[in-house]
Structure formats: structure tokens, C-alpha cells
N, C-alpha and C positions, 0 to 999 in steps of 0.2 A: 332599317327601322329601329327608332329607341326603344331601348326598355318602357313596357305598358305602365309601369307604376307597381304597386304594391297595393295588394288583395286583403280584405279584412273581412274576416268572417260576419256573417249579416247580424248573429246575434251579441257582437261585440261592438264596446265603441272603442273611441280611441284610447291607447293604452291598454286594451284588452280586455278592459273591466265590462261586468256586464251591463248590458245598456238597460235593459230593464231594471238597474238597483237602483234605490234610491238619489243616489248621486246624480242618473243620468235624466231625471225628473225634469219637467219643466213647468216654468215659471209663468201661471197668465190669466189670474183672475183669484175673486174674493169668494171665497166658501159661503157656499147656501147648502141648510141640509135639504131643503124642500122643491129647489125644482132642477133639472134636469135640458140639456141641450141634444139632437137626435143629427147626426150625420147621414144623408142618403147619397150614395154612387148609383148616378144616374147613368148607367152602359150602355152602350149599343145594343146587346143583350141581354141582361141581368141588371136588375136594382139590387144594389147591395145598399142594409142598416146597420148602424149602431146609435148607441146612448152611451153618451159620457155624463159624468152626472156631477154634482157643485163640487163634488170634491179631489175630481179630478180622476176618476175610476171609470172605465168602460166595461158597460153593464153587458156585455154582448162577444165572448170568448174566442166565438170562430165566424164561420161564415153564416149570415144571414139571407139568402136570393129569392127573388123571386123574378120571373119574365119583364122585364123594361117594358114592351111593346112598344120601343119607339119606332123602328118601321113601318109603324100603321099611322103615325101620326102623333100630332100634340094631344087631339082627345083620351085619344087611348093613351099613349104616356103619361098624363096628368095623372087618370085613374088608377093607374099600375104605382105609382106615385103614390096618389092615398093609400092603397091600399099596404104597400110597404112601410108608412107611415104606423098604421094600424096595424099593421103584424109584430113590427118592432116592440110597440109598447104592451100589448098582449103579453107576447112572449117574455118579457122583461116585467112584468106584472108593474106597469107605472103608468100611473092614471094620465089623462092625457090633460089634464089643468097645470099640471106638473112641467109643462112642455114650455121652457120660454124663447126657443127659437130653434130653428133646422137650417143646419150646415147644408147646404145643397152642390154637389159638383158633375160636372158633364166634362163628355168630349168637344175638343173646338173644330174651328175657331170659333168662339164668343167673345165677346167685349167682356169689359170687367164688370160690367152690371150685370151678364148673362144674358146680352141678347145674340142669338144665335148669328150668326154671318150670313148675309144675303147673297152668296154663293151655295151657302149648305153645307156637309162635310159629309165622310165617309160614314159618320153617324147618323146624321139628322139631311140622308138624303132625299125622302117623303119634301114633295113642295110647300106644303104646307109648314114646314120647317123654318124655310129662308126667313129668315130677318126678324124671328119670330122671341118675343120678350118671357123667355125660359124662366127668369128669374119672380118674375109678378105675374106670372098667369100661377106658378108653382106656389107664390104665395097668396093666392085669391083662394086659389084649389086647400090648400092644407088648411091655411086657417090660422097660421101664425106666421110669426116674419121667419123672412129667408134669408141665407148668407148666399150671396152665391158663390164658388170658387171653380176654375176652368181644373180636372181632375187630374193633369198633367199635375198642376200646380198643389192641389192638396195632398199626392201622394209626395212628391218631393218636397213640401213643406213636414210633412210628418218623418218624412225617412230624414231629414236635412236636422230636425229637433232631437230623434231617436239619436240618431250616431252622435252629432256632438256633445249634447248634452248641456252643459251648463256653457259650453266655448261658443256654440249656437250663433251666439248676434255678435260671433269673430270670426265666423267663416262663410266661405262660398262653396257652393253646391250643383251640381245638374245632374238631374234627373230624366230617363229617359223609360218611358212606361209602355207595353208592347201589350196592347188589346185588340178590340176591332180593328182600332186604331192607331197610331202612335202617336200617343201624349209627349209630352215635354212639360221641365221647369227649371228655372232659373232665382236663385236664390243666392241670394246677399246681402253677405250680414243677417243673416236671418230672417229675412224679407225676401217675400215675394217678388221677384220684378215682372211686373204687368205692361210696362209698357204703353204710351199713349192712347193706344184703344183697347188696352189690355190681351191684346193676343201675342206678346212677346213669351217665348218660351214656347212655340209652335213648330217644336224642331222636328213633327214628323213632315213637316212640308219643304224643309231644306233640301235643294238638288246635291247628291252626291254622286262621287264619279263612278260609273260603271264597268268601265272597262277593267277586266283579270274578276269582277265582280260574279258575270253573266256569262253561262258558258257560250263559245261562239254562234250557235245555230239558238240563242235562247231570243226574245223577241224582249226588248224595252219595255218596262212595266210601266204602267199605267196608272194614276193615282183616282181616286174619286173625285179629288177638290179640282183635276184636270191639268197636271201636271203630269209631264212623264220623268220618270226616274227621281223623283224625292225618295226619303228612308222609307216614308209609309209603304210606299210601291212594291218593297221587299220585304218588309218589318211589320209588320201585323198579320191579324189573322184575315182580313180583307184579301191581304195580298197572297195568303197560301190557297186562298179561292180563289181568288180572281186570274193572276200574274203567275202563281210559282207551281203549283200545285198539276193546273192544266198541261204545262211542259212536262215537266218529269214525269206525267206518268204516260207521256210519247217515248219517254226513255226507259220506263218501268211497266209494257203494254199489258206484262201478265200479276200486275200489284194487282191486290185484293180491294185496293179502293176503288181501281178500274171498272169494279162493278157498281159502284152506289148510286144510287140513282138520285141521290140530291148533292150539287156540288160544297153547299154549306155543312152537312152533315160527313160528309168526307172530311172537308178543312178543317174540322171540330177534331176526326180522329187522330189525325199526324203528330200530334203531342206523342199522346199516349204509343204512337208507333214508336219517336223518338225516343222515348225511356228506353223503350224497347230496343234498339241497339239497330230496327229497320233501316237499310242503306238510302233507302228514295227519302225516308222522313230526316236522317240526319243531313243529307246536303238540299233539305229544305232550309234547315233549320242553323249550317253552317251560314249561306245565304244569308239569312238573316243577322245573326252574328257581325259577318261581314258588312253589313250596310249599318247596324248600328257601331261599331268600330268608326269605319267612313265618318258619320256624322260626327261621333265625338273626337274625331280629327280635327275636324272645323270647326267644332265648337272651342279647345283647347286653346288655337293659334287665336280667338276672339276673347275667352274667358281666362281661360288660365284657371279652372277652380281647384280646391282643395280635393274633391273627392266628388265621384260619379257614381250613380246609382241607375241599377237597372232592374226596373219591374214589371206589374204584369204578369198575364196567364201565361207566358212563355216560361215565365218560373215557377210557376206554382204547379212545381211538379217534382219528381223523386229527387232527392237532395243531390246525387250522382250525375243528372242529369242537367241540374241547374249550375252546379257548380262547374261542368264542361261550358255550359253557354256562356258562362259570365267569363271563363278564362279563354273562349273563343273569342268574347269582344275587347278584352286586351291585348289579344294578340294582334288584331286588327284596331287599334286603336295607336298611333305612331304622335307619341310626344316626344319635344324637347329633353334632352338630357337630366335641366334641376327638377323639370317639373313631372319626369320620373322617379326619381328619386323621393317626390316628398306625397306625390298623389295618391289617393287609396279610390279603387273600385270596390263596391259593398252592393248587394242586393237590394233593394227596398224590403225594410222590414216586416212582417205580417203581412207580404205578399197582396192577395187580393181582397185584403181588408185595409189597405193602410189609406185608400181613394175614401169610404167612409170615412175612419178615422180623421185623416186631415180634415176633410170638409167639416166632421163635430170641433176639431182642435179651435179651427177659421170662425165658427159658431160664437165657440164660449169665449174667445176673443173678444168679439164684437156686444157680448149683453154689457148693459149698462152698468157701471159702476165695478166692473171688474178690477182686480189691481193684483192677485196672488193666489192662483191655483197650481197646486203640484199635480199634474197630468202627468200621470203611467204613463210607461211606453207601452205595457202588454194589462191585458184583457181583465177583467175578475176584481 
């Protein structure tokens, strides 16, 4: 196996300097003091907000959540929708006249407009889901227009702006995001690539090879979208319910999660095992590692990017622990020799804020008459 490339810490960009300084600013719109653009991460589980505002400042420092409700449906997602809407701008004391558009982003596969895929996904598996127009029912429901962006896409639009900085629309990027789901994004030159129906960068559904993956008595995971053996199948939290989770604890009979009586509520705690240094939670969690490794094998030999990004609630955890997972997916990750040599693996920045963030970034983009906002990297 080659050398994985070269590591850069998440809060630095290239050259080392810090990516939040001014230098690492970016460039995308005309200063208004008076109104304000709101980014919502639309999750499997949680809505997360922010507000970025004309002048390029995110009003909103850490995490903002409240319950998605997408499992019950569009109705109920919509409302959970407003009402995160409403909590944002409460909590950030900004009148809501103020409001001239919402960044909106989800898990896929959705088209570029944001219409859900008429298959469904491990997020939006309620039937009521398929084929369903996320992006104009969301903007009937708020009440002002909506950006959409698939949230693969807007966290690796934002970690892809963060790290370079001003070099940004000179380089390429992929991003790989580990939620309910596994997100993806693909970026070049600074842009998004969407792809003809806009589901390109849909890398948690690429089949990777399992074998040395899956221990021998382990049974081939299974994906939602109905594939077996893509990265999601081992790489999300889906998959530590559904696929990984149920096995190992046949190998761990007297683990204490053996006792919880709801399978999502156990999948929830094996994070926090893995900080913990728990054996059953770190060869969940190796596993995973390993399948995302896998996939950015094959992304490499297609892309060739500058630098990979790995996000998600799989990192949004003790710094010790994050920092093991991300040098597990370069270890498993096998590039070419130059493209060892010049590649950097980095975290996505602000963790399970950066799906808001991008999606407000996608936002303020798109208002009219934009030409020159310096947009923070970080909060305040």
C-alpha cells in the first residue's frame, strides 16, 4: 500500500496558517447591513440552524438542534422545519423581515432542485417521501425562497472554502460525511459538481470490496437504497443499527448494550463507547474507517483530488478519538505514489455545523445582486 498522503490539522489551512484569519476568508456577495440569509440541515435526525448575515458573520457559534421528524413524514418535517426556522431567528434576536432567503440542505439522493428520489433513501424512507419536491413544499412551508443543496454537498462546499482559502476556485476536493447517512461531495475548482440530475457526489452508495473488510462469519450488509455492500452499508449510523452493531454483539454476548431494548438507542451509544477505548465499539468503528478508506480508493484512481475531507457525527467527538479515525481512513486509503506525496486528509471543519453553514454559504450566493462578501470561516 502507498503512503496515505499527508494529514493537516482541521483548524489549519494550507501552509499552516489559521484558516479562520482573515486571509482565509471568502469572497461571495455585496454587503447589506439590514437583512440576513438562514442555513437549515435538514438530518435524518436533527435540524440543525444557522444565520449568516450581509456581512459575512455567522450569528450562531455552536450547535443549534432540534428533532427533524423526518421519519413520520413530509408533514411533520416541514413543521419541524418551521419551527427551527423560528427558533434560529428567536435565539439570534433577527426579525424575520430580515430574512432574504434559506440555505436548505438534505440527505440524498435528490436531484439538484431537491426533489427527493423516487426510490427514497436511508433518510427519507416514509413512502410519502419518494419523488417528493423537498425544495418548494420547504419553500411554500417558510415563506421565503429556498436554496436547496444535497448536504453531502454543502458541508464539502464549506470545508473545500474553509481549507483553501483564497486558492478555492484552484483546487479539488472530496468530501465524505458519516451521519444517518453517508453523504458525499465532489468539488472542482470550487464548484459543486452536481452532475446531470444532480445526484453525482453520492459516494455513500458506491459498492466497495468487502472482502479482509468483514470478518469471516460476518453476513454482507445491506443498504437502505437496496444495495448490498456500498460504504453506507458499513459507514453511517444506519449501518451500526442495522448491519454492524447486531453482529458484534453475537461476539460481545455480555456488552452492556446487549441489554437496551431499542436497537437505535444502542447505535446512538457506541460513539461515546469508542472515545472510551470499548473493544466491541472500536472494531465497529475500525470497520468503518475501513470502508471509507475503500471508497476513497476509488474515488482517487477517478479523481485524483487535492485533499479529502471526512465529516460527520463519527467526528464530532473527543479530539483523541477523532483524530485515530481519520488516521484509520488513511491508512486504508491506498494512493499512487505522487499523489501521496501532495494529498492532505483534514476533518471537515466545525464538524456538525459545517451542513448549516454550507447550505447558508449556497444561500448568500444565490441573493440578487451579490458580488463581494467576506464570509468567516468560524462563528461570532
Amino acid at each position: 500500500m502507498s503512503s496515505p498522503g499527508r494529514a493537516v490539522p482541521p483548524e489549519t489551512g494550507p501552509g499552516g496558517s489559521p484558516a479562520g484569519a482573515a486571509a482565509q476568508r471568502l469572497r461571495i456577495g455585496t454587503p447589506r447591513a439590514d437583512w440576513v440569509v438562514v442555513g437549515l440541515d435538514n438530518g435524518g435526525t436533527t435540524d440543525n440552524a444557522t444565520v449568516l448575515d450581509a456581512h459575512g458573520r455567522f450569528l450562531v457559534p455552536g450547535m443549534l438542534e432540534r428533532p427533524s421528524l423526518v421519519r413520520e413524514g413530509p408533514e411533520a418535517a416541514l413543521g419541524a422545519l418551521r419551527d427551527a426556522l423560528s427558533g434560529v431567528l428567536r435565539s439570534t434576536g433577527v426579525d424575520r423581515s430580515r430574512v432574504r432567503a434559506v440555505g436548505l440542505c438534505s440527505p440524498g439522493p435528490a436531484s439538484a432542485t431537491g426533489v427527493i428520489s423516487r426510490r427514497g433513501s436511508t433518510n427519507f424512507a416514509h413512502p410519502d417521501w419518494h419523488g417528493f419536491d423537498l425544495r418548494a413544499a420547504a419553500e411554500a412551508a417558510l415563506g421565503v425562497p429556498v436554496v436547496y443543496t444535497n448536504d453531502g454537498n454543502a458541508a464539502g462546499l464549506y470545508a473545500h472554502r474553509h481549507f483553501f482559502g483564497a486558492q478555492a476556485a484552484e483546487r479539488s476536493s472530496v468530501a465524505v460525511v458519516i451521519g444517518t447517512g453517508l453523504g458525499g461531495a465532489v468539488v472542482h475548482r470550487g464548484q459543486v459538481v452536481t452532475g446531470a440530475t444532480g445526484t453525482a457526489g453520492e459516494l455513500g452508495h458506491v459498492a466497495i470490496p468487502m472482502a479482509g473488510l468483514l470478518e469471516p462469519d460476518q453476513p454482507e450488509p445491506r443498504c437502505n437504497c437496496g444495495k448490498s455492500g456500498d460504504a453506507e452499508s458499513v459507514a453511517s449510523l444506519t449501518a451500526i443499527e442495522v448491519n454492524l452493531l447486531p453482529y458484534w454483539l453475537t461476539r460481545y454476548p455480555g456488552h452492556e448494550l446487549a441489554g437496551e431494548r431499542s436497537p437505535a438507542d444502542a447505535a446512538r451509544r457506541v460513539r461515546a463507547l469508542g472515545e472510551a477505548g470499548d473493544p466491541m465499539a472500536t472494531a465497529i468503528f475500525r470497520q468503518q474507517a475501513m470502508a471509507v478508506g475503500r471508497l476513497l480508493t476509488i474515488v482517487a484512481d477517478v479523481l485524483d483530488p487535492d485533499a479529502y475531507f471526512v465529516g460527520g457525527g463519527v467526528v464530532e467527538a473527543a479530539p483523541a478519538f477523532r483524530e485515530w479515525f481519520l488516521a484509520s481512513v488513511r491508512e486504508h486509503t491506498d494512493l499512487r505514489e505522487e499523489a501521496a506525496e501532495t494529498a492532505a486528509f483534514s476533518l471537515v471543519p466545525d464538524l456538525d455545523m459545517a451542513g448549516a453553514r454550507g447550505a447558508a454559504v449556497a444561500a448568500l450566493s444565490a441573493v440578487p445582486a451579490a458580488a463581494s462578501i467576506d464570509v468567516g470561516a468560524g462563528g461570532g
